[in-house]
C-alpha positions in Angstrom: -56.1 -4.4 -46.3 -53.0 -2.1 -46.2 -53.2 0.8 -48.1 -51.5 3.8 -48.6 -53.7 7.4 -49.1 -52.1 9.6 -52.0 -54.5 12.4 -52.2 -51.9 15.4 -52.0 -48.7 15.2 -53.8 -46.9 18.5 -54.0 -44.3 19.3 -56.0 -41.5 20.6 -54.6 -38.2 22.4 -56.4 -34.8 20.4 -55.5 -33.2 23.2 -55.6 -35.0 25.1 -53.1 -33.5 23.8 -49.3 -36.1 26.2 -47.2 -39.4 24.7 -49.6 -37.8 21.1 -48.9 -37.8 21.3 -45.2 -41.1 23.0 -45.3 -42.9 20.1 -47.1 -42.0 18.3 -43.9 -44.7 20.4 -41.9 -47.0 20.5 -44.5 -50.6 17.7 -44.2 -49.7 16.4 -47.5 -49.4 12.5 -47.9 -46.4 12.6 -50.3 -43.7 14.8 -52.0 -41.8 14.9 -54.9 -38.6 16.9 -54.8 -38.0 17.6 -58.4 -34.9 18.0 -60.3 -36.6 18.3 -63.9 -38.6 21.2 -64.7 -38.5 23.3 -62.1 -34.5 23.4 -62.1 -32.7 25.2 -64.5 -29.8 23.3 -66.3 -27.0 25.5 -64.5 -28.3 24.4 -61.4 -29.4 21.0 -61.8 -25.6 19.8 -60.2 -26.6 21.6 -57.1 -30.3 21.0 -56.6 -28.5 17.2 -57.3 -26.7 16.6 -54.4 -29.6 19.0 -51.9 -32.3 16.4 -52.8 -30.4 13.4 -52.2 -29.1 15.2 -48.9 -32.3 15.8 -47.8 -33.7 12.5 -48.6 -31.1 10.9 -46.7 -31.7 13.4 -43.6 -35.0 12.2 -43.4 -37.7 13.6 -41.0 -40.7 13.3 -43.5 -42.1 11.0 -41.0 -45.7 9.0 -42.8 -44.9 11.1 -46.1 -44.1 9.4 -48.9 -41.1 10.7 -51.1 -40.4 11.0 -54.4 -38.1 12.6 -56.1 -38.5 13.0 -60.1 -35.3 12.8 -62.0 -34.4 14.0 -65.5 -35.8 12.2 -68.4 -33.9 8.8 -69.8 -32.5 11.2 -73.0 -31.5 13.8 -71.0 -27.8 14.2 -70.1 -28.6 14.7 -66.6 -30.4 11.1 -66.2 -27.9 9.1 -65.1 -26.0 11.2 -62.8 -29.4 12.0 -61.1 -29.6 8.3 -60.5 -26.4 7.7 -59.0 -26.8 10.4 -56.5 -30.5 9.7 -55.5 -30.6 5.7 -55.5 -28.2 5.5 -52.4 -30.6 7.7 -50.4 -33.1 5.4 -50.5 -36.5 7.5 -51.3 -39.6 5.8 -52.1 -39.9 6.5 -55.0 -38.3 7.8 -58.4 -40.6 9.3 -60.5 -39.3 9.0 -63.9 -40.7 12.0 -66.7 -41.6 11.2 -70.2 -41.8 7.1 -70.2 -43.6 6.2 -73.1 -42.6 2.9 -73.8 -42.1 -0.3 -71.7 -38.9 -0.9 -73.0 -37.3 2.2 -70.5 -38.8 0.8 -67.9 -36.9 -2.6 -68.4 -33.7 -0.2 -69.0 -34.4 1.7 -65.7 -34.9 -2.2 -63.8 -32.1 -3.4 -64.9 -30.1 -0.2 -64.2 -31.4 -0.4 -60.4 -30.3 -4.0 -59.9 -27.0 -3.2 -61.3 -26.7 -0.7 -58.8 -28.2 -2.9 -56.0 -31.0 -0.2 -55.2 -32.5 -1.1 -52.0 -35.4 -3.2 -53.1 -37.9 -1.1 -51.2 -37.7 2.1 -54.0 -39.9 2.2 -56.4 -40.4 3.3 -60.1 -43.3 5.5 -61.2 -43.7 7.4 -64.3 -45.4 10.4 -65.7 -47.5 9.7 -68.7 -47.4 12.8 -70.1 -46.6 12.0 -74.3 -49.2 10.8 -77.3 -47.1 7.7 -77.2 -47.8 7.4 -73.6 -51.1 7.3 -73.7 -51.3 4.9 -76.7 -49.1 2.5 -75.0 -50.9 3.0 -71.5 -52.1 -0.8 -71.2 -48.5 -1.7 -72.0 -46.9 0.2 -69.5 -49.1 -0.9 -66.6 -48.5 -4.5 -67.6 -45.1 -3.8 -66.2 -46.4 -4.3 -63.1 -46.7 -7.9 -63.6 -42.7 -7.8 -64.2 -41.7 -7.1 -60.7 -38.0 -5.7 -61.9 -39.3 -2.6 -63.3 -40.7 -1.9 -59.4 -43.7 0.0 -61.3 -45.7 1.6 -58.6 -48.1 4.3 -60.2 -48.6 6.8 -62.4 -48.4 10.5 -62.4 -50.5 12.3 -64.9 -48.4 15.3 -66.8 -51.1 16.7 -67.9 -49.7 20.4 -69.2 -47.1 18.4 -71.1 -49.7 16.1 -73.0 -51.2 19.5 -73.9 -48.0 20.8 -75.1 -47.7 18.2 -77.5 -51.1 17.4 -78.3 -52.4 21.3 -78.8 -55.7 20.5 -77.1 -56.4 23.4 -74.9 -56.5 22.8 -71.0 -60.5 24.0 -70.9 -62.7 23.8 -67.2 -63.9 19.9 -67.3 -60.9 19.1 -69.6 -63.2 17.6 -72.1 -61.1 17.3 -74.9 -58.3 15.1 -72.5 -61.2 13.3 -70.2 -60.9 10.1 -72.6 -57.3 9.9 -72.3 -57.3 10.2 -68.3 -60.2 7.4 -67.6 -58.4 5.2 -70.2 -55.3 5.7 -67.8 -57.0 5.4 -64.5 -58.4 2.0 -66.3 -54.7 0.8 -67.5 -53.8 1.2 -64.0 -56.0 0.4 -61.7 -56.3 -2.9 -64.2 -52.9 -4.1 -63.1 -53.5 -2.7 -59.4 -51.5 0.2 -59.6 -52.5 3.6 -58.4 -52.8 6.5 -60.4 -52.9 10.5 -59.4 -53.9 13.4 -61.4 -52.3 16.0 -62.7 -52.0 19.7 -61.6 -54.1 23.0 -62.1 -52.6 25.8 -62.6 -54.2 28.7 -61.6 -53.5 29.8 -58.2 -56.1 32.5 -57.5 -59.1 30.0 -58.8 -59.6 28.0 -56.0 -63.5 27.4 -56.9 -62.1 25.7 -60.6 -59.2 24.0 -58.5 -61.9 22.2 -55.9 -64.3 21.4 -58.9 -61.5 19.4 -60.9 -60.1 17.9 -57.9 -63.6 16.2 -57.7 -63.9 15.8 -61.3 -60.9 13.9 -61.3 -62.1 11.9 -57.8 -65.1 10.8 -59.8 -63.0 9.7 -62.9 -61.4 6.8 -60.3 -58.3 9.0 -59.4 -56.6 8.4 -56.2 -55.6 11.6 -55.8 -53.7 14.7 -57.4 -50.6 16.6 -57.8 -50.3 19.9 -56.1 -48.2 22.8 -57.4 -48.8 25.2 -54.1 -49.6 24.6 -50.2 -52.8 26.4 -50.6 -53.7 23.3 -52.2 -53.2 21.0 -49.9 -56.7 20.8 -47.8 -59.1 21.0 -50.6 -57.6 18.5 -52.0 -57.5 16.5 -48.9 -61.3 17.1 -48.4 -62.1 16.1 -51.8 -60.1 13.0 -52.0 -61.1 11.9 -48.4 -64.1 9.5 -48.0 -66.6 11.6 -46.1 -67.8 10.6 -42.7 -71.3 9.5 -44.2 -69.5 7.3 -46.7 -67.5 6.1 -44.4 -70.3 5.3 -41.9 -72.0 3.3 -45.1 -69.0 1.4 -45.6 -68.8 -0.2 -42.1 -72.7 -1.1 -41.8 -72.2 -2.6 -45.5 -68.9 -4.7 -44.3 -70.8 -5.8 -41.1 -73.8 -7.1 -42.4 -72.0 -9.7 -44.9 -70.2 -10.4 -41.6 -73.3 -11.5 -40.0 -73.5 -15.4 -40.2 -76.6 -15.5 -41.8 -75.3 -13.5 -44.5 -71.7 -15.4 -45.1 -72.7 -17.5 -48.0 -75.4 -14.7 -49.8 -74.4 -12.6 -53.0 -77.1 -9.9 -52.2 -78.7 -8.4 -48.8 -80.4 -5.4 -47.9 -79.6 -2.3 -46.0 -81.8 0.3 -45.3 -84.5 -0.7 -47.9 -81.3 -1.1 -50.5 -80.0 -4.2 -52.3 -76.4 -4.2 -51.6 -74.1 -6.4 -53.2 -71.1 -8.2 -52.0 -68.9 -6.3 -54.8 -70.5 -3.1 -52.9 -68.9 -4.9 -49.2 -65.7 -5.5 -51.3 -65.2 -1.6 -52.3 -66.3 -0.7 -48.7 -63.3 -2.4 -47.3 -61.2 -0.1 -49.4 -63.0 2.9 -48.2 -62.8 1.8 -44.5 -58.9 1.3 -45.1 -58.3 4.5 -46.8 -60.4 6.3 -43.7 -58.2 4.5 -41.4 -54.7 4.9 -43.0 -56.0 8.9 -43.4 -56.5 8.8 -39.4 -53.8 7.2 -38.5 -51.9 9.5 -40.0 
């Protein structure tokens, strides 16, 4: 099983060169140089042509990289597409997708262009529409020309335009956020949370990260470096679990056990759905070491 960890995912401004080459130091499993909110429109020409330069420079070595682009209705969208395809990141992480049909748009746009058929597409589900068209979107992933990946949850956007207020346990969003980690993980897609906000509140910052671990989250976006290892910590299977996962994995290994549903483990019925979600636990641990 070949997996890919995605616990931290900072955000990054494209049109900052020094934060750039720093995110290449930093114990983060992916980036995403941005070129949407965190440029301002004089400068998103600039920030433009730094990001695609220093995706095709390279040097990120097991990080993944994304790079968001301007939204499909924005006048910037289709330049930011030209410069960026050629350099070859992994992915383009596309704001404000709400509806299958731009993913289609943005597929065909990439074969047009011949993008390298390793990029991939994920968007930010961060609109009402979004979230009502959530099963929708995922099932894109059955249509292997959109290159759907994941999902990034824009969670200060959906409270923009919803007016619920972004409260500790974000109650009034938590039914929207399983229903997306469902969508997703439904079509085998992974999904990562959205960001927190306050800096100096490291204590709230830790206690959503696991809040959102818990809701089936693979990991979370990252607005600061100071982020970066609790985030790790929570999103990383702990030794015990991981400990668990191999004794599980063995003992339906054992030959007497090949052809059994149920067997037990330390006094506890264990299930072979139980060894199935062990494997992924034991792949995550190793990917996480290996990197």
């Amino acid at each position: 099983m070949t997996i890919r960890p995605r616990r931290s995912v900072l955000y990054m401004p494209g049109s900052n060169p020094r934060a750039m080459e720093k995110a290449k130091t930093l114990p983060i499993d992916a980036v995403i140089l941005d070129l949407e909110d965190s440029v301002a429109p004089d400068a998103k020409g600039e920030a433009r042509k730094l990001v695609a330069e220093t995706v095709k420079a390279g040097g990120f070595g097991r990080r993944e990289v994304f790079v968001r682009v301007n939204g499909v209705d924005t006048p910037w969208f289709s330049d930011d597409l030209d410069a960026v395809v050629p350099a070859k990141p992994d992915v383009i992480l596309v704001p404000k997708v709400s509806s299958p049909d731009t993913l289609e748009m943005i597929g065909q746009r990439l074969l047009d262009m011949h993008a390298d058929s390793k990029v991939r597409i994920w968007i930010m589900v961060e609109t009402p529409l979004s979230i009502f068209n959530i099963q929708a979107l995922a099932a894109c992933a059955n249509d292997t020309e959109t290159r759907l990946g994941g999902f990034v949850m824009g969670t200060n956007d959906l409270a923009k335009e919803t007016r619920v207020r972004l409260v500790p346990g974000r109650a009034p969003m938590t039914g929207w956020l399983a229903t997306c980690v469902l969508a997703a993980h439904a079509y085998g897609l992974d999904i990562v949370d959205g960001v927190y906000n306050t800096l100096s509140d490291m204590e709230g910052f830790e206690q959503e990260c696991r809040e959102g671990r818990d809701l089936g989250f693979d990991g979370k976006t990252l607005i600061h470096p100071n982020q970066i290892a609790p985030c790790n910590a929570v999103f990383s299977p702990s030794a015990d679990e991981v400990a668990l996962a191999r004794k599980m994995i063995a003992a339906f290994e054992q030959p007497e056990n090949r052809g059994k549903g149920v067997v037990q483990i330390d006094g506890r019925m264990v299930e072979r759905l139980h060894a199935e979600m062990a494997q992924r636990t034991v792949a995550i641990a190793d990917a996480i070491g290996a990197g």
